[in-house]
C-alpha positions as CSV (number, residue, x, y, z in Angstrom):
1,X,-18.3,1.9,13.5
2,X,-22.0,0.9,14.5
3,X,-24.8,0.2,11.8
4,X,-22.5,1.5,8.9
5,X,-21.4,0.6,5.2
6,X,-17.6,1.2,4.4
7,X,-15.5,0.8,1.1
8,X,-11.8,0.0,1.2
9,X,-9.4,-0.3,-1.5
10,X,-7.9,-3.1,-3.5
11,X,-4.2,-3.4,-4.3
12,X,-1.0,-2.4,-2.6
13,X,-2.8,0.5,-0.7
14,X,-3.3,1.7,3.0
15,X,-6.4,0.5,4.4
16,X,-8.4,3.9,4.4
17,X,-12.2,3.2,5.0
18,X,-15.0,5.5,2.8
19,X,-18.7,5.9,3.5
20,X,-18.7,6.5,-0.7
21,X,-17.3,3.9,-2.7
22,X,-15.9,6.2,-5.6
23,X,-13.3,7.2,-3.2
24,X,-12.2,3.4,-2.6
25,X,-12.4,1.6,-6.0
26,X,-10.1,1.9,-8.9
27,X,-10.2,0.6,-12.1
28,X,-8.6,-2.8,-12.6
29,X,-6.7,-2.7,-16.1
30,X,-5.6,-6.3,-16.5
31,X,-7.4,-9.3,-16.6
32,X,-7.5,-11.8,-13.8
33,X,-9.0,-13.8,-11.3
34,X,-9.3,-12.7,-7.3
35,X,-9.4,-15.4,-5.3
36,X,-9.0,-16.5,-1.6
37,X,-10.6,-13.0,-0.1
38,X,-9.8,-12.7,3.7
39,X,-8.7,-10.4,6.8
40,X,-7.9,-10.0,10.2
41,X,-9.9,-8.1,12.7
42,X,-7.8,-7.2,15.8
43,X,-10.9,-6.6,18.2
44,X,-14.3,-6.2,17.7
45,X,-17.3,-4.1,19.9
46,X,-20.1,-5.4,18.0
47,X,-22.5,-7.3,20.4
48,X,-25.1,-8.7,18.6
49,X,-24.9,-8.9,14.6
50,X,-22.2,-10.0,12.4
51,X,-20.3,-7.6,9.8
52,X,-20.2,-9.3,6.3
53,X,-17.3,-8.3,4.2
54,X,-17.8,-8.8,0.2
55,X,-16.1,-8.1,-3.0
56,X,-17.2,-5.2,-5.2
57,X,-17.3,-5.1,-9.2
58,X,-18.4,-2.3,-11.2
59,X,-20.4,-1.4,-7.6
60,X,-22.3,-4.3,-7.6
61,X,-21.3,-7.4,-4.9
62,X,-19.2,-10.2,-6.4
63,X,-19.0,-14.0,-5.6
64,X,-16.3,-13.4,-2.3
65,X,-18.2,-13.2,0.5
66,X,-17.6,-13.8,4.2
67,X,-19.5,-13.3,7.6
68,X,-17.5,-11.8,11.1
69,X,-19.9,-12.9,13.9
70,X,-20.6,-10.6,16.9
71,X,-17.3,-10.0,18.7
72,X,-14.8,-11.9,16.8
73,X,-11.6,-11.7,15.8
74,X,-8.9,-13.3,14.1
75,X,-8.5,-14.3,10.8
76,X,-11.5,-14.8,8.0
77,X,-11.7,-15.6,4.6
78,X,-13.2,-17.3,1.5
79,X,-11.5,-20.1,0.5
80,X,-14.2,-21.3,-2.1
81,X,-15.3,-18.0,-4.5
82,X,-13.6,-16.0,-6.7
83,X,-14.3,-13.1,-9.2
84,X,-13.2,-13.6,-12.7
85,X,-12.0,-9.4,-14.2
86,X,-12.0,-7.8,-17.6
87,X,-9.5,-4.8,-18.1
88,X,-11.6,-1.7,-17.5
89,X,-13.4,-2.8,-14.5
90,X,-13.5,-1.1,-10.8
91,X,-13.0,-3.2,-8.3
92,X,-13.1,-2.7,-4.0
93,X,-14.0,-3.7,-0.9
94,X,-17.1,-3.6,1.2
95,X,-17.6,-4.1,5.1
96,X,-21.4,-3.9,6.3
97,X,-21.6,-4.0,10.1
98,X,-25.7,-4.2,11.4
99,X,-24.5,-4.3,14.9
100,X,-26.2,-0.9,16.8
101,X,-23.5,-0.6,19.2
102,X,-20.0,-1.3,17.8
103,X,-18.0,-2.7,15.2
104,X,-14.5,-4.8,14.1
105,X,-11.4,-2.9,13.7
106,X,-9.8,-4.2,10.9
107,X,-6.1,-4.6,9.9
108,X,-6.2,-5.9,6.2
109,X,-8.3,-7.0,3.3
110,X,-6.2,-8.7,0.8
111,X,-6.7,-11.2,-1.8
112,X,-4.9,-13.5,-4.3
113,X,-4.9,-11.5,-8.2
114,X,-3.7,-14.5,-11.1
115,X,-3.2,-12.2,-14.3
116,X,-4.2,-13.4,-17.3
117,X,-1.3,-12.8,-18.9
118,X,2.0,-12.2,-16.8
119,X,2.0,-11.0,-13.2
120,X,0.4,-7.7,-12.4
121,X,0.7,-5.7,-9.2
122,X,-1.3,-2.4,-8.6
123,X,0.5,-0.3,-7.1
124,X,-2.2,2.1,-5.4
125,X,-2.1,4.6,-2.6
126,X,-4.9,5.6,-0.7
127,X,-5.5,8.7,1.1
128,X,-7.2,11.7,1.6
129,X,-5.1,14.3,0.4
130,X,-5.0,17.7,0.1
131,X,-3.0,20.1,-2.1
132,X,-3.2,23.8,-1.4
133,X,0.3,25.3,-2.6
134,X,0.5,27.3,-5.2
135,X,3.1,26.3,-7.7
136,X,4.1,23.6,-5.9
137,X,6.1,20.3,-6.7
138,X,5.7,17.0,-4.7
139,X,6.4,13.8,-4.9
140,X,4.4,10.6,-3.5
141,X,5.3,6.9,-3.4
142,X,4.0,4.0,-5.4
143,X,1.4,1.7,-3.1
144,X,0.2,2.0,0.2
145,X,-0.7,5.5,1.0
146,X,-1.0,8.6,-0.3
147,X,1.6,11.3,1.7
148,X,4.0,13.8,-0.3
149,X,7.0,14.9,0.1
150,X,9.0,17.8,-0.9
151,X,12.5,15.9,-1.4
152,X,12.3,13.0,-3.3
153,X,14.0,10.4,-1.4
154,X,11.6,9.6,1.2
155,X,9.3,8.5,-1.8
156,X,11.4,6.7,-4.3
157,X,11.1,3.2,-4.5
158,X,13.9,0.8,-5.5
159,X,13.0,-1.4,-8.2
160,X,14.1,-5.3,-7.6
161,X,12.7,-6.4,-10.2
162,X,12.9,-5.2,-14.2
163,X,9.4,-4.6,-16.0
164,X,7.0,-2.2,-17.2
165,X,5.3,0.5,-15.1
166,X,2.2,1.3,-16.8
167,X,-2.1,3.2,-16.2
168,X,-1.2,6.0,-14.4
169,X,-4.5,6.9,-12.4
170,X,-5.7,9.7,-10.5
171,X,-8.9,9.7,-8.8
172,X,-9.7,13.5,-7.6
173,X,-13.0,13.9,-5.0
174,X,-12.6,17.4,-4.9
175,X,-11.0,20.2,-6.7
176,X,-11.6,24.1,-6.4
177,X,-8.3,24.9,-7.8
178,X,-8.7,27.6,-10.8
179,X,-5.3,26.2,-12.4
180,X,-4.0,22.4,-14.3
181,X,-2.7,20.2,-11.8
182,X,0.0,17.9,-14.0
183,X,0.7,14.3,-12.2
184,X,3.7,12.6,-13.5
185,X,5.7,9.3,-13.2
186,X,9.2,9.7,-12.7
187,X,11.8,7.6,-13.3
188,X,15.6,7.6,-11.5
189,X,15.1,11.5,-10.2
190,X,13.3,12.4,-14.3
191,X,10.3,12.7,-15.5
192,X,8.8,9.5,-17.1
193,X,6.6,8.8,-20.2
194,X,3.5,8.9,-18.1
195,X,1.7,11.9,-17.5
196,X,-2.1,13.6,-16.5
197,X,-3.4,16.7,-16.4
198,X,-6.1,17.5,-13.8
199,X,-8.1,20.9,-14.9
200,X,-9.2,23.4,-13.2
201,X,-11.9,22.7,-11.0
202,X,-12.2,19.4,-12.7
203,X,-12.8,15.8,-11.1
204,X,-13.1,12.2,-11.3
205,X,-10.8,9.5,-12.5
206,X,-8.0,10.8,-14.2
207,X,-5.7,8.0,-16.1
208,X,-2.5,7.8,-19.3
209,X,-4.0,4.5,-20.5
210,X,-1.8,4.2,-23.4
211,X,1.9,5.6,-22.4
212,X,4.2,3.5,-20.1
213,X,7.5,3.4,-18.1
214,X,10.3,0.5,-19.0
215,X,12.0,-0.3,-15.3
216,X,15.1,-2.2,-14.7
217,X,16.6,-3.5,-11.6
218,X,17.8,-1.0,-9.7
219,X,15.4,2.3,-11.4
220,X,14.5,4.7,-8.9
221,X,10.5,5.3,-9.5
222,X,7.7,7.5,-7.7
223,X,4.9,10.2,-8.9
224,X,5.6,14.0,-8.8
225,X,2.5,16.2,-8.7
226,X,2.4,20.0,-9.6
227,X,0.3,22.3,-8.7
228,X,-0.5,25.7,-10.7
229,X,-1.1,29.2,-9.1
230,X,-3.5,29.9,-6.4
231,X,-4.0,28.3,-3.0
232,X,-7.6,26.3,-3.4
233,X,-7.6,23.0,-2.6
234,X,-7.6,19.9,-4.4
235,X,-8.1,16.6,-2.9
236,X,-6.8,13.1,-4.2
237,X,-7.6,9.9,-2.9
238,X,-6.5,7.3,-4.8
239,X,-3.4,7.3,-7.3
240,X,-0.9,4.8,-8.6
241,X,0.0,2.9,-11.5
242,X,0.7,-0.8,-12.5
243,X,3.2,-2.7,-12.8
244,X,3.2,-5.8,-15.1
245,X,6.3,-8.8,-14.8
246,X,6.9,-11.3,-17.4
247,X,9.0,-13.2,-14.4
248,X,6.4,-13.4,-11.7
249,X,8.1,-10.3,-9.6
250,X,6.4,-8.1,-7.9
251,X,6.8,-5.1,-4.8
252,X,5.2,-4.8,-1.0
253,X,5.2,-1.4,0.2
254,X,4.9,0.6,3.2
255,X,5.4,3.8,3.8
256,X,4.8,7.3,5.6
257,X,6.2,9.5,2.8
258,X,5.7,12.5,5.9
259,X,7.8,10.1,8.0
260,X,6.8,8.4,11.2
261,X,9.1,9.4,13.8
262,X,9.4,7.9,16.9
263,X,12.1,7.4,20.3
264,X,11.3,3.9,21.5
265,X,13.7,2.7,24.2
266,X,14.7,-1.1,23.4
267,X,11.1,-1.7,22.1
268,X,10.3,-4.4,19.5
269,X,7.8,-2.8,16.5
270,X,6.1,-4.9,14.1
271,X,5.0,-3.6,10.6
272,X,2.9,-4.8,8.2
273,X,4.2,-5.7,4.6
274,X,2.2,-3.4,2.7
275,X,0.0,0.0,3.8
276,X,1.3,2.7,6.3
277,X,1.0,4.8,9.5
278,X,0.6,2.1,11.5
279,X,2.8,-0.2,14.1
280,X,2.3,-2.5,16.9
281,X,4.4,-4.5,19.5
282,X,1.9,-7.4,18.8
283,X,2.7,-9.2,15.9
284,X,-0.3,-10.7,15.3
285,X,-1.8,-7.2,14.7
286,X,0.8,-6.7,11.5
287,X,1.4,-10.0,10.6
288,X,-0.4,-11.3,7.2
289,X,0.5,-14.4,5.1
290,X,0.7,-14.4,1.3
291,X,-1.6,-16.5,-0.2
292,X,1.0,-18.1,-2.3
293,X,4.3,-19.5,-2.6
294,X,7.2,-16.8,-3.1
295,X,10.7,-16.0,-2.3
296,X,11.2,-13.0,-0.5
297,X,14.7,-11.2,-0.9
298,X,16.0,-7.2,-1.2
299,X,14.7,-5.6,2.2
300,X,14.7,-1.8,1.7
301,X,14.6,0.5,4.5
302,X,14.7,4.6,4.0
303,X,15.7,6.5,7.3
304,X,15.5,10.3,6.9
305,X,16.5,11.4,10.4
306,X,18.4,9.6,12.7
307,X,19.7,11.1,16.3
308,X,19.9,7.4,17.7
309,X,23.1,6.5,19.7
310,X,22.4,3.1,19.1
311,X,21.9,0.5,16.3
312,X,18.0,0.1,14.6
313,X,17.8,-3.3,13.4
314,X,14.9,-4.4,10.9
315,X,14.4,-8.1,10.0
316,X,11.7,-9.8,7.7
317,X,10.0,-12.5,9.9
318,X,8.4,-15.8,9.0
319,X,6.3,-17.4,10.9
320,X,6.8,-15.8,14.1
321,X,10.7,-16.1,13.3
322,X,13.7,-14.0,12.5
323,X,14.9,-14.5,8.6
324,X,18.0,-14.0,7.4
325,X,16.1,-10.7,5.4
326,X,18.2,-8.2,8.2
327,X,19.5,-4.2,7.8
328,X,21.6,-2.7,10.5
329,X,20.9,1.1,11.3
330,X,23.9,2.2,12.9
331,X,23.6,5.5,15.0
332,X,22.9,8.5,13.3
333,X,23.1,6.8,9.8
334,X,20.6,7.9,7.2
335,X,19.2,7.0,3.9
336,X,18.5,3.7,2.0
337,X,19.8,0.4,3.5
338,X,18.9,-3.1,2.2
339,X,19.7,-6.4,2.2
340,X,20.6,-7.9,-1.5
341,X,22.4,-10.7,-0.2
342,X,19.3,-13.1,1.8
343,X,16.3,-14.4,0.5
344,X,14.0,-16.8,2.4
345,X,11.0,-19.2,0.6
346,X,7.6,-18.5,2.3
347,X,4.8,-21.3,1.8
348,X,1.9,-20.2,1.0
349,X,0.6,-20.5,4.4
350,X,3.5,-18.5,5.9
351,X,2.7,-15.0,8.0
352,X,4.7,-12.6,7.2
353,X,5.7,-9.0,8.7
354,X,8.4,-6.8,9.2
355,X,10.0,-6.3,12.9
356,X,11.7,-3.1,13.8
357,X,14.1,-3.1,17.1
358,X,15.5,-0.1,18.4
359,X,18.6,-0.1,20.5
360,X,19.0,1.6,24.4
361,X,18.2,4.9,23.6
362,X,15.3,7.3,23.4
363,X,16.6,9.4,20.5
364,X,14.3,9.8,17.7
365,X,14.5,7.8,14.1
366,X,12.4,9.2,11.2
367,X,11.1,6.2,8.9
368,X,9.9,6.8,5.3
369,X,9.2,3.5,3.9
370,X,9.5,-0.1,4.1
371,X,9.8,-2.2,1.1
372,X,10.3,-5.9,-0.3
373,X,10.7,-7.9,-3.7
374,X,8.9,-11.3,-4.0
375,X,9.3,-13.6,-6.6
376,X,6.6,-16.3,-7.3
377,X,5.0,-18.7,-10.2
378,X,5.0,-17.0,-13.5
């Protein structure tokens, strides 16, 4: 967008844009070092001045910093700066484009977090979302963005990897609702240890700062929210938790929780490792590397309709290759497949993506989420 200021989310999280930074940022509650800031712009209308993209602390511009000259695309980034975090501070994006007439379109902001103690992934969805049911429960995944659903599966994330899920937050923009709003983690199909209560008509940042979830390999987890009585709306745009690994694991998600259905005929879809909503037959438009080196392994894939005739094939690609990372979808077959035999090593100069290949058919597939364990330096 021309001669505008927008805010965009840190973490595991859809890349959803804000004019007002409170609906972006979240507070950061392990210490750490960000490092090695950069994105991709896909195209760019902007004609005359260059969009600057900086990191944000506490609302005030960090060291990151990097400058996407009129028209360009492609990949940018600081390899030089980084931004040093205490527990307790809020921490986002911010893209300024000066350019009158256009902008970039942007694909991903990401960059590098070394915990000070163990690894830590925030797992944070962004949205803009809106609950009007009256005594209502929904459930909404972990990471990338914020969508519920009212049967469980299409949100519950596998766990690869065993640690501790932990800072439940809630960030609410908007609340008219004239009953408690109770947010909850949940843990193989139960409720967890974590837990919030939003009031009536009350907002802001919302957070269980001192209970937490123990998760081992193979735990089911997601959030369940539910409402009160009354129809008025509440609106939530950020909300996720932590998750801290003593053994340098940690999850990409992406997911539609709503579902993203779609009756491609032999096409080749890429996604990206970690957001939602959005696909592409370009690669280069999903594809992102990792900053680091990892093994990837445990490619999970959630189908909630299926009326294909034909097998779905997703692989994990490397490079602008097939892995050995691979699920079959055979026709008509729902629910969670995933591959816990393959891993592949990634440098840390490796893209990464997922690739989704339908068979000869036009029937439609319902997707729900996309997800992947990596294992890196401790």
């Amino acid at each position: 967008t021309a001669s505008t200021t927008l805010f965009l989310p840190v973490g595991v999280a859809r890349i959803f844009a804000a004019t007002t930074e409170a609906n972006s940022y979240h507070t950061q509650r392990a210490a750490g070092v960000f490092s090695g800031m950069n994105c991709y712009i896909k195209s760019n209308t902007s004609v005359a001045l260059a969009t600057t993209v900086t990191f944000r602390k506490n609302t005030a511009d960090g060291s990151q910093t990097f400058s996407i000259g009129a028209g360009a695309t492609g990949e940018f980034s600081d390899t030089t700066n980084s931004d040093m975090v205490a527990a307790g501070d809020e921490v986002s994006y911010e893209m300024t484009n000066s350019d009158v007439v256009g902008g970039p379109s942007v694909h991903y902001v990401h960059c590098l977090f070394a915990a000070t103690t163990d690894t830590y992934t925030p797992l944070m969805a962004r949205n803009n979302a809106a609950l009007t049911a009256a005594s209502a429960t929904n459930f909404f995944p972990l990471g990338a963005q914020i969508n519920f659903a009212a049967v469980e599966a299409n949100t519950a994330l596998k766990s690869r990897a065993a640690g501790t899920l932990q800072h439940l937050y809630v960030y609410v923009s908007a609340n008219a609702r004239t009953t408690t709003t109770t947010v909850t983690s949940r843990k193989n199909a139960a409720d967890g240890n974590q837990t919030v209560s939003i009031g009536a008509t009350a907002t802001g940042i919302f957070e269980d700062t001192s209970n937490s979830d123990t998760i081992a390999v193979g735990d089911t987890v997601d959030l369940k929210v539910v409402t009160g009585t009354g129809t008025e709306t509440l609106t939530i745009q950020r909300m996720g938790c932590g998750f801290t690994s003593t053994a340098g694991q940690q999850h990409t998600v992406w997911n539609q929780a709503s579902g993203l259905a779609f009756s491609d005929n032999a096409v080749t879809n890429f996604f990206a490792v970690a957001g939602g909503i959005t696909r592409s037959t370009t690669e280069a438009d999903m594809r992102s590397y990792l900053k680091q080196a990892v093994t990837a392994s445990n490619l999970g894939v959630y189908i909630s309709a299926n009326a294909r005739t034909t097998t779905t094939v997703v692989t994990v690609r490397k490079a602008g290759a097939d892995t050995a990372i691979t699920v079959s979808i055979g026709a008509a077959a729902t629910g969670l497949f995933e591959d816990t035999t393959n891993s592949v090593a990634y440098t840390s100069t490796d893209y990464i993506c997922h690739q989704f290949v339908t068979g000869a058919s036009a029937e439609s597939i319902t997707l729900r989420f996309i997800s992947l364990h990596l294992s890196g330096p401790v």
